[in-house]
The first five atom37 places (N, CA, C, CB, O) and aatype in JSON, in Angstrom:
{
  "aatype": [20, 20, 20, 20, 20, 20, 20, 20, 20, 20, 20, 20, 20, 20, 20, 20, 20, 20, 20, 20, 20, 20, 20, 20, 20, 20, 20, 20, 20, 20, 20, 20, 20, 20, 20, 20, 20, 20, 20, 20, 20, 20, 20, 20, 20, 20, 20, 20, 20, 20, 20, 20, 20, 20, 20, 20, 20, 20, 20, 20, 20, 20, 20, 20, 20, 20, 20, 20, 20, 20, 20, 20, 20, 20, 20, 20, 20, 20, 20, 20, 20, 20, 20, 20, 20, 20, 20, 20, 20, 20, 20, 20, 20, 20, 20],
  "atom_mask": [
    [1, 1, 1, 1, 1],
    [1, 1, 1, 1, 1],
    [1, 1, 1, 1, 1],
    [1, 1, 1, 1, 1],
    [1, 1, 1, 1, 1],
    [1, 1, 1, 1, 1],
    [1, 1, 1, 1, 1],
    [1, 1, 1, 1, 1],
    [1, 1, 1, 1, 1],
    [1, 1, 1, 1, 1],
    [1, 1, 1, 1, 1],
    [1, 1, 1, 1, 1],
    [1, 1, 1, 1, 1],
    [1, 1, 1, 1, 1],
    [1, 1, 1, 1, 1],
    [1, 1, 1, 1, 1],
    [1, 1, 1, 1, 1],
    [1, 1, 1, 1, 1],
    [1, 1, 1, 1, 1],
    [1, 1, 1, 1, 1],
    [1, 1, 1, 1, 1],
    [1, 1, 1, 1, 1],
    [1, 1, 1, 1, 1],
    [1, 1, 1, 1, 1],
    [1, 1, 1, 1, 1],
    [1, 1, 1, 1, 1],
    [1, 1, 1, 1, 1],
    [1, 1, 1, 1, 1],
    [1, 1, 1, 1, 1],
    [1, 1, 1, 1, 1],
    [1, 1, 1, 1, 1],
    [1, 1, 1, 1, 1],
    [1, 1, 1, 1, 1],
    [1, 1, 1, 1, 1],
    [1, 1, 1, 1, 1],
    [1, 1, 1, 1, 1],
    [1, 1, 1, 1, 1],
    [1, 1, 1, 1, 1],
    [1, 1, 1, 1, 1],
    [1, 1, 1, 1, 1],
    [1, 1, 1, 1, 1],
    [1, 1, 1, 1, 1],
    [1, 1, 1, 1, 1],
    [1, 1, 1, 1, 1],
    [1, 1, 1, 1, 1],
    [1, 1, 1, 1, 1],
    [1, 1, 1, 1, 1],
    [1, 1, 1, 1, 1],
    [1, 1, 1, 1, 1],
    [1, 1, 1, 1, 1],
    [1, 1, 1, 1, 1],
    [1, 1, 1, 1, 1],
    [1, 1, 1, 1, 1],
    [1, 1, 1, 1, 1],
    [1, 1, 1, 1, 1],
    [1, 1, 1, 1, 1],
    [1, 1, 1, 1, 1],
    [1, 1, 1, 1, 1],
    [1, 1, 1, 1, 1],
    [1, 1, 1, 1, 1],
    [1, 1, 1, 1, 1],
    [1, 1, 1, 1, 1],
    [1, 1, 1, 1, 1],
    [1, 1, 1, 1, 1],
    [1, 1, 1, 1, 1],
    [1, 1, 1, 1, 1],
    [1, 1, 1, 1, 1],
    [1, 1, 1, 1, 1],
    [1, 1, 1, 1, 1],
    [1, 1, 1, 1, 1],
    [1, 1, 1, 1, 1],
    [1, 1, 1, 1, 1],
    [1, 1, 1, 1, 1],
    [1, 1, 1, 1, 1],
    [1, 1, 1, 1, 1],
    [1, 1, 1, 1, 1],
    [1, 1, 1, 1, 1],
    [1, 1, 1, 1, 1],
    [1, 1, 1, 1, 1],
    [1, 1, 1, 1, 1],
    [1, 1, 1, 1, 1],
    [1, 1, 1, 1, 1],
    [1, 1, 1, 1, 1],
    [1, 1, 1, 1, 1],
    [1, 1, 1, 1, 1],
    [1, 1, 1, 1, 1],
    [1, 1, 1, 1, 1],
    [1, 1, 1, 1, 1],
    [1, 1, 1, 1, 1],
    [1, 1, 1, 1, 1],
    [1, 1, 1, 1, 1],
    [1, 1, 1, 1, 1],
    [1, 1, 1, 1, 1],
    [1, 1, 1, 1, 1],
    [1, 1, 1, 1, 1]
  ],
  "atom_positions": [
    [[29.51, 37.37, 81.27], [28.37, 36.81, 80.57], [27.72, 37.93, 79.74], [27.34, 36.17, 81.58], [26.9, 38.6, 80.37]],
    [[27.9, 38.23, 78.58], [26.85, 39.07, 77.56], [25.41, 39.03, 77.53], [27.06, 38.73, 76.26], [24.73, 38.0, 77.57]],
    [[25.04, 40.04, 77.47], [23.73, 40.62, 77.89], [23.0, 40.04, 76.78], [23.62, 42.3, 78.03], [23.51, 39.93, 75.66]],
    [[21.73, 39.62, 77.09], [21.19, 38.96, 75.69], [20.33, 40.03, 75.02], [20.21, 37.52, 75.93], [19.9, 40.82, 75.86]],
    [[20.03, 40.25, 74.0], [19.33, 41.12, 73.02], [18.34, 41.27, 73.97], [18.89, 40.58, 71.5], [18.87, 42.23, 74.55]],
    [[17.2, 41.05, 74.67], [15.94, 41.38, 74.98], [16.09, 42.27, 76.36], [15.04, 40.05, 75.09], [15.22, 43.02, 76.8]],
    [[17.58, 41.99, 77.03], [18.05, 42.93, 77.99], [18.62, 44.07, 77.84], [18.73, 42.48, 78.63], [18.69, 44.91, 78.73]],
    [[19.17, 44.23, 76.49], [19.96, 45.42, 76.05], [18.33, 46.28, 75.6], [21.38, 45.01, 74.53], [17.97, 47.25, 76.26]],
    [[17.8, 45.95, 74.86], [16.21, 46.37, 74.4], [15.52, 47.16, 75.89], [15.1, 44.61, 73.9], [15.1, 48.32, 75.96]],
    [[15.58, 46.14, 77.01], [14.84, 46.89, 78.3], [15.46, 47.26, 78.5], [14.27, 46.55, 79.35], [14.9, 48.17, 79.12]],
    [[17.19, 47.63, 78.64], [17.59, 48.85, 79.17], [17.34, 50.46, 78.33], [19.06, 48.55, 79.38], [16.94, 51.58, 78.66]],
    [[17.85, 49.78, 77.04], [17.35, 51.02, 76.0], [15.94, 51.97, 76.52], [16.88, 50.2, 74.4], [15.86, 53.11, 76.97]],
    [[15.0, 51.02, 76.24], [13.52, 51.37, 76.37], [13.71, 52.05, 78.36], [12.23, 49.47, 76.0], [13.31, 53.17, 78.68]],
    [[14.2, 51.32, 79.11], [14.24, 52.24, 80.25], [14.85, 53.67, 80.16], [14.94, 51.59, 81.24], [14.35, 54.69, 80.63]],
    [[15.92, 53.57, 79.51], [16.9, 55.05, 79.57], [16.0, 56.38, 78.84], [18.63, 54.79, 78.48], [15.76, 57.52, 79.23]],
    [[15.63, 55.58, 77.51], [14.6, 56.46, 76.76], [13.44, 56.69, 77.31], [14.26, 56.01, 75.59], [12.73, 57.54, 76.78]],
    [[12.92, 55.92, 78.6], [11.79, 56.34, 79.45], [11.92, 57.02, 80.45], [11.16, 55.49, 79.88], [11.01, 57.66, 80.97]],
    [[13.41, 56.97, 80.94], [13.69, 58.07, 81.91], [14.46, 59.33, 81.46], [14.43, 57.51, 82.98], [15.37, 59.9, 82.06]],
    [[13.83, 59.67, 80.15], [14.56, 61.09, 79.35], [16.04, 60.76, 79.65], [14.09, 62.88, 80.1], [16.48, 61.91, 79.77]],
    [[16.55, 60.37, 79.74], [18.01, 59.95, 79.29], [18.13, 60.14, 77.79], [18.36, 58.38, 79.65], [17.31, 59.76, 76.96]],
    [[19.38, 60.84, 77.53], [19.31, 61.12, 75.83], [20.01, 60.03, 75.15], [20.08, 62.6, 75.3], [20.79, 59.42, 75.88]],
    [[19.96, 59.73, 74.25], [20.7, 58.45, 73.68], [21.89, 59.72, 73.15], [19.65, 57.2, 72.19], [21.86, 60.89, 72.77]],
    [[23.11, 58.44, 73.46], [24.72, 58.56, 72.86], [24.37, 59.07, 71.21], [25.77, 56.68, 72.92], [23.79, 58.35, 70.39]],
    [[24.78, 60.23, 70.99], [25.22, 61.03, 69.65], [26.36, 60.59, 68.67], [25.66, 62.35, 70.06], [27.53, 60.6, 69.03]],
    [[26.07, 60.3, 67.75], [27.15, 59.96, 66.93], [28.46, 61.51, 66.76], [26.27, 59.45, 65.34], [28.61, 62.52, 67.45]],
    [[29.09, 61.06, 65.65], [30.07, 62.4, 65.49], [29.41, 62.82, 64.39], [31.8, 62.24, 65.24], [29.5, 64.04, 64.34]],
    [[28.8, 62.39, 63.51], [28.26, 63.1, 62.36], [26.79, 64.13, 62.99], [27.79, 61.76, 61.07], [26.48, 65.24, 62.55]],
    [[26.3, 63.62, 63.77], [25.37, 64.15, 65.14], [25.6, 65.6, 65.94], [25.63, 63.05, 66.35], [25.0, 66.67, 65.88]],
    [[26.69, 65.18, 66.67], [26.97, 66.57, 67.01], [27.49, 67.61, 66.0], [27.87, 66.52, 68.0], [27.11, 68.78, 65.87]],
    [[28.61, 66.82, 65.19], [28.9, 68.05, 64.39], [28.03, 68.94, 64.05], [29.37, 67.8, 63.34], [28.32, 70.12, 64.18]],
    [[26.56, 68.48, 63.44], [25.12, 68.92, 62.78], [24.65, 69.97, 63.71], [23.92, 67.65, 62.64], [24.12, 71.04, 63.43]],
    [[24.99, 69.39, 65.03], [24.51, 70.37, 66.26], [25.26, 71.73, 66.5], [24.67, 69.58, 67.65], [24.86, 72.89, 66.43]],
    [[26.73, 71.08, 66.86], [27.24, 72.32, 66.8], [27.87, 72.95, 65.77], [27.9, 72.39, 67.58], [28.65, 73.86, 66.03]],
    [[27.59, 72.52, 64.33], [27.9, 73.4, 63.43], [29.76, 73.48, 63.27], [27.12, 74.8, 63.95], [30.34, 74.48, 62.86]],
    [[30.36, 72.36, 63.64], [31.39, 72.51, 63.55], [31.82, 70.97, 62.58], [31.93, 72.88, 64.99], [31.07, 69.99, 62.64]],
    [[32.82, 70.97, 61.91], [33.48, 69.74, 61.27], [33.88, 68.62, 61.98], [34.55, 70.07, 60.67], [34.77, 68.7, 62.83]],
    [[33.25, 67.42, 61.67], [33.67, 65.74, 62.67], [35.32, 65.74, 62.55], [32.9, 63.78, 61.69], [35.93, 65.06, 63.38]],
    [[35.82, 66.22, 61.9], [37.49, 66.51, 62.21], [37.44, 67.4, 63.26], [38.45, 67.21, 60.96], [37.8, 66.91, 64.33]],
    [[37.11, 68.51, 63.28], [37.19, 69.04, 64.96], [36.73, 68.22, 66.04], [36.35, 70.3, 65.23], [37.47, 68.15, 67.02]],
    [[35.89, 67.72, 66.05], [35.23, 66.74, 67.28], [36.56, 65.79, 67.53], [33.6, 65.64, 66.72], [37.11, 65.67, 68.62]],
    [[37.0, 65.14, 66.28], [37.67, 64.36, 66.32], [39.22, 64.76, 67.16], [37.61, 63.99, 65.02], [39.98, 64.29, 68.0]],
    [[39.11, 65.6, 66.54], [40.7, 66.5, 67.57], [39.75, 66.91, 68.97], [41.63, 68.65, 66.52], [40.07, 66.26, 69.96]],
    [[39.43, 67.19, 69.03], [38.86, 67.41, 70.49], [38.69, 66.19, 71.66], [37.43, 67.95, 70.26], [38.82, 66.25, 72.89]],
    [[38.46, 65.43, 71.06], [38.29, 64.12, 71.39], [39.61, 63.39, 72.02], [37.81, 63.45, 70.15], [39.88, 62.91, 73.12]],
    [[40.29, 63.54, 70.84], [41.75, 63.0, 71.19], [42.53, 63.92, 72.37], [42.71, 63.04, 69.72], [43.2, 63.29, 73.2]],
    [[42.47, 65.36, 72.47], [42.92, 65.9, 72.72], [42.01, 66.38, 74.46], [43.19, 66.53, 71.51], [42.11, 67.45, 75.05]],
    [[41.22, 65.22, 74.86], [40.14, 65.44, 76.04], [39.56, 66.63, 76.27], [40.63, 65.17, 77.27], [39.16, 66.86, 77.41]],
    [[39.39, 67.7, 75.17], [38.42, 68.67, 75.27], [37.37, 69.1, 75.26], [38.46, 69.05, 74.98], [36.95, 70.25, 75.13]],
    [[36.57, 67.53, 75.51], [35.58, 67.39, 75.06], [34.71, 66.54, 75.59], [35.75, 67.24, 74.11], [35.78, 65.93, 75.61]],
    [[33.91, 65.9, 76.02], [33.22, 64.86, 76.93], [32.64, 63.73, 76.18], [32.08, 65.49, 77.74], [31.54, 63.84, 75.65]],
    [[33.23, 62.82, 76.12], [33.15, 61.66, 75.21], [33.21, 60.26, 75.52], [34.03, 61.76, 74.44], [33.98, 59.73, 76.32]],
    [[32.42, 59.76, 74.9], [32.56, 58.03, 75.09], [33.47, 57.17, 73.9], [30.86, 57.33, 75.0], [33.26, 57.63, 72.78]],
    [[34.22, 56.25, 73.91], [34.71, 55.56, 73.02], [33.73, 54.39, 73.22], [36.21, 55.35, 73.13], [33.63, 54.13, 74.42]],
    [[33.27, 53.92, 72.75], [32.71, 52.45, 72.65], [33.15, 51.58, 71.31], [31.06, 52.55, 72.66], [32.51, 51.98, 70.34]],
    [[33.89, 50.7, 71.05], [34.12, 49.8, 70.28], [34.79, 50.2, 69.29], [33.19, 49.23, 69.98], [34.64, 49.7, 68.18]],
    [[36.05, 51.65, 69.67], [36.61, 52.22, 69.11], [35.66, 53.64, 67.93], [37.38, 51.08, 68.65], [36.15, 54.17, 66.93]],
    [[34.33, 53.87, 68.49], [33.41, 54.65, 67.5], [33.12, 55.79, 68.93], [31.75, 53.54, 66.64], [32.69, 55.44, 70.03]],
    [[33.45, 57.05, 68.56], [33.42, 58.07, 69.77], [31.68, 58.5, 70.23], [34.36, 59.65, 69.19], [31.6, 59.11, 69.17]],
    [[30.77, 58.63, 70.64], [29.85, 59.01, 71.14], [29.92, 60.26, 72.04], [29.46, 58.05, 71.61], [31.0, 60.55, 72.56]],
    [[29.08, 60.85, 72.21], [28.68, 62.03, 73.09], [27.49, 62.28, 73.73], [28.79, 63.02, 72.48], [26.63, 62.26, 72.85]],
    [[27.11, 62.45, 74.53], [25.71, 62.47, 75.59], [25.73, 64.37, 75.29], [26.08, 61.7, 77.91], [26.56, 65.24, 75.55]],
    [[24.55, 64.37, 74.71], [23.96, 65.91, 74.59], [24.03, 66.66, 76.18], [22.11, 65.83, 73.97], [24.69, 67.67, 76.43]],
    [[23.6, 66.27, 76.69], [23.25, 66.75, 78.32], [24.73, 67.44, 79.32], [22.62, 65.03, 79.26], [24.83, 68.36, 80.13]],
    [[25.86, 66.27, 78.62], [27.34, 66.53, 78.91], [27.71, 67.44, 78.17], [28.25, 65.48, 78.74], [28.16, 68.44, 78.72]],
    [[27.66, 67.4, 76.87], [28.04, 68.25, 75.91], [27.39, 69.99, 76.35], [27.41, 67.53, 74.42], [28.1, 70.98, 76.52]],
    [[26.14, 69.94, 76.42], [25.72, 71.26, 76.97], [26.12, 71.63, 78.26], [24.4, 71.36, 76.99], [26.13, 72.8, 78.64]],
    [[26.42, 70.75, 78.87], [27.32, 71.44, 80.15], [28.45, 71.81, 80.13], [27.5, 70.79, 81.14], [28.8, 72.82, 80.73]],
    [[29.34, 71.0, 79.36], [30.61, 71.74, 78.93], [30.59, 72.44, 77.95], [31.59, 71.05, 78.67], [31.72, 72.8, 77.61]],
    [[29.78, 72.82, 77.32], [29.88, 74.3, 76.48], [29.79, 75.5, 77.33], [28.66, 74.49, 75.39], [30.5, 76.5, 77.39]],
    [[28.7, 75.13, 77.99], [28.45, 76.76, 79.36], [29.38, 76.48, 80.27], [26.71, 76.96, 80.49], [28.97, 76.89, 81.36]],
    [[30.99, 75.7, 80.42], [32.04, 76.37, 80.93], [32.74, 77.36, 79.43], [33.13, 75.09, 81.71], [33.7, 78.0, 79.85]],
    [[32.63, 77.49, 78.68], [33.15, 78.27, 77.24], [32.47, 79.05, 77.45], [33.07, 77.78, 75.75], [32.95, 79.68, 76.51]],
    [[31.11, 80.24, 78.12], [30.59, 80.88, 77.98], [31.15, 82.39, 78.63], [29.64, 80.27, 78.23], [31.39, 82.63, 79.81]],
    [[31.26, 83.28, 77.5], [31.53, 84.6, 77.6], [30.71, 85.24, 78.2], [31.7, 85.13, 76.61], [29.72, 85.39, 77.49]],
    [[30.62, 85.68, 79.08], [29.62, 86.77, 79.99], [29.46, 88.56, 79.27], [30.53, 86.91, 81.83], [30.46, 89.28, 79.29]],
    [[28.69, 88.87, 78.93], [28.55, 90.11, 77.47], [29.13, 91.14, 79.02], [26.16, 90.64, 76.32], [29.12, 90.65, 80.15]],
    [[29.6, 92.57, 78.73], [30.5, 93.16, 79.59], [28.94, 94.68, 78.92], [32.85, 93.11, 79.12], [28.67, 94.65, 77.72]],
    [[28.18, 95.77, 79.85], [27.72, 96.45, 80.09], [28.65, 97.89, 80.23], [27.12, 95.88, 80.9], [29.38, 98.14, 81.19]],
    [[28.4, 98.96, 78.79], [28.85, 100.33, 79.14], [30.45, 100.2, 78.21], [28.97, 100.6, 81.15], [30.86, 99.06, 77.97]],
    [[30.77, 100.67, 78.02], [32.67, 100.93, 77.37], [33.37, 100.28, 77.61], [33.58, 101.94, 77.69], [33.81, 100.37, 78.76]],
    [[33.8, 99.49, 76.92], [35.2, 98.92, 77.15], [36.51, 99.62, 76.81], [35.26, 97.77, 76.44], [36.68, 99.81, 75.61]],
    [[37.34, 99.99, 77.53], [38.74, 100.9, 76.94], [39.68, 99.47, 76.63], [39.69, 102.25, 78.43], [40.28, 99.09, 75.62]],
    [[39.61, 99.25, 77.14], [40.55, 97.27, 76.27], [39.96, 97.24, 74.94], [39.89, 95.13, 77.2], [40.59, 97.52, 73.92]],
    [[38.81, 96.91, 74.97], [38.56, 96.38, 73.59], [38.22, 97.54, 72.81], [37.44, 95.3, 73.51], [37.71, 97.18, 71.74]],
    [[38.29, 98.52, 72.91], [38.92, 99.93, 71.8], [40.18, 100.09, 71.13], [39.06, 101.21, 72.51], [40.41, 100.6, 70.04]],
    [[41.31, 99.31, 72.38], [42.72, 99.42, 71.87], [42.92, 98.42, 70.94], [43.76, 99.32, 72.91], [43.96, 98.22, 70.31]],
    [[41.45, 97.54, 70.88], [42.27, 96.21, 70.31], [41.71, 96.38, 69.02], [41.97, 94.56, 71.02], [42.23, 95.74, 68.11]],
    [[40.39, 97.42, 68.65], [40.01, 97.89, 67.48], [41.08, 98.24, 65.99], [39.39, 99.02, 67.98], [41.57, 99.36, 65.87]],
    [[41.24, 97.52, 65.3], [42.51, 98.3, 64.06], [41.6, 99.34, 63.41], [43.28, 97.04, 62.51], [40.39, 99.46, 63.21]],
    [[42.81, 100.1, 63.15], [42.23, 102.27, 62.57], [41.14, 100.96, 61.4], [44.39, 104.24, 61.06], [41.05, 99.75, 61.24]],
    [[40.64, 102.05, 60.93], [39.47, 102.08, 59.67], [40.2, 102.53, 58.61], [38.11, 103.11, 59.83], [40.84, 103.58, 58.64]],
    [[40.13, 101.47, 57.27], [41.33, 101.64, 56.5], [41.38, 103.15, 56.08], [41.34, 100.65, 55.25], [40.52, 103.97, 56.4]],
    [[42.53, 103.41, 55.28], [42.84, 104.63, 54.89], [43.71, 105.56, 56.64], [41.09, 105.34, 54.18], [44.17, 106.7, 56.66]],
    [[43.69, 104.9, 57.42], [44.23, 105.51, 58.72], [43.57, 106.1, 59.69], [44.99, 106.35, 58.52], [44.08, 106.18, 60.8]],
    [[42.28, 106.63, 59.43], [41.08, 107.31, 60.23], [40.18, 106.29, 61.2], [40.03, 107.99, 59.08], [39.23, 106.73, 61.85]]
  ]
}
């Protein structure tokens, strides 16, 4: 049985009252993260990414999205690195 318009409305209005973020488009996040809706789009396909399909149009929940970015997070390394010296190329001219 389909939900009638005035029930989809009180759920809306509930979710948005319980800080629940509304579903992000792809033109949305891209804006956010500064990356191209063709990347989202491969990401998407490719489950790298935390996503909703609804009615064949992809969505994203901000809240998910920021949680799976801080598994991508580089931890900054304190004092010399001898690795990442070797991985330095000379300064042109050979020096």
């Amino acid at each position: 049985m389909p939900i009638e318009q005035t029930d989809k409305e009180k759920f809306i209005h509930s979710e948005r009252s319980q800080g629940t973020a509304k579903l992000l488009t792809v033109k949305e996040l891209s804006e956010i993260l500064a990356v191209k809706p063709k990347t989202l789009y491969s990401w998407a396909e490719l489950h790298r990414i935390p996503c909703y399909k609804i009615k064949g149009c992809l969505r994203f929940s901000l809240p998910e999205v920021m949680e799976w970015l801080k598994s991508w997070r580089v931890e900054p390394t304190m004092g010399y690195n001898s690795e990442a010296q070797t991985l330095i190329s000379p300064r042109k001219g050979g020096q």
